[in-house]
C-alpha positions as a Markdown table, in Angstrom:
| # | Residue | x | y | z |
|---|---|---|---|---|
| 1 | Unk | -1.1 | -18.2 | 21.5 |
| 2 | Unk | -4.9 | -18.3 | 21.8 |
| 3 | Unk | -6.5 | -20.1 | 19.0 |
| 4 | Unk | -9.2 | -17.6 | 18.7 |
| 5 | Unk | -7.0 | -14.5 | 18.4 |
| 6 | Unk | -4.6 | -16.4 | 16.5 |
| 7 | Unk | -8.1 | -16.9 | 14.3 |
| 8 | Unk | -8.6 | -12.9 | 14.0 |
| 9 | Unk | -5.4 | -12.1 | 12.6 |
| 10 | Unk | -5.4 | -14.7 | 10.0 |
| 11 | Unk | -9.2 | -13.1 | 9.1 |
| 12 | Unk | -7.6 | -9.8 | 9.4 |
| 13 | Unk | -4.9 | -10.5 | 7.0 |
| 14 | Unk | -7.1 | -11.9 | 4.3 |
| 15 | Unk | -9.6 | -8.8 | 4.8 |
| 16 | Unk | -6.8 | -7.0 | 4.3 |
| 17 | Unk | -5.3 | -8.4 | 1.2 |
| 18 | Unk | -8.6 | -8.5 | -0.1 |
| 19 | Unk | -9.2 | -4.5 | 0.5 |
| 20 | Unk | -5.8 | -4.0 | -1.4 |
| 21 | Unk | -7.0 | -6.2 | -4.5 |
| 22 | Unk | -10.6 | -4.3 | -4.8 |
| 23 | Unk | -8.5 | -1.1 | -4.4 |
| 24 | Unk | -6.0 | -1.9 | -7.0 |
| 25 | Unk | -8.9 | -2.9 | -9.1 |
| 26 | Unk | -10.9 | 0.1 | -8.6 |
| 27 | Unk | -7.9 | 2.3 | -9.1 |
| 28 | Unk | -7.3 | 0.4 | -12.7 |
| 29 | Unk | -10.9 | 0.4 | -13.9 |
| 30 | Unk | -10.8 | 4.2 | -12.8 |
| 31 | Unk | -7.5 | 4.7 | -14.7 |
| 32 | Unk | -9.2 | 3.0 | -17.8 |
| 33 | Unk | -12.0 | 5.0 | -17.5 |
| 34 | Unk | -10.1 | 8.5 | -17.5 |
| 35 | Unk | -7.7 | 7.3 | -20.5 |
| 36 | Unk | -10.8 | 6.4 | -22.3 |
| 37 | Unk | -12.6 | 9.4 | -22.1 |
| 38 | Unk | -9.6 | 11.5 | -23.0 |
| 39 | Unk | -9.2 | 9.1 | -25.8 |
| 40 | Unk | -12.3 | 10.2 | -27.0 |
| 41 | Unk | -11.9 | 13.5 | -26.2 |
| 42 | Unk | -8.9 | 13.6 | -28.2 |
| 43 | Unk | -10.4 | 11.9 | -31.4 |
């Protein structure tokens, strides 16, 4: 295999398992966001 391809997918795999941790992360801080407001809305 070429080395410089073989060089893209391994930076493609790490950009994409980076994208899925910020996701994830977004998605949780959003998710603690919404449970804290309705926390407060409750109270």
């Amino acid at each position: 295999m070429d080395p410089f391809l073989d060089l893209l997918a391994g930076q493609y795999v790490i950009l994409s398992q980076v994208k899925m941790y910020i996701y994830s992360y977004f998605f949780c801080l959003s998710n603690a966001i919404v449970s804290a407001c309705e926390f407060l809305l409750v109270t």
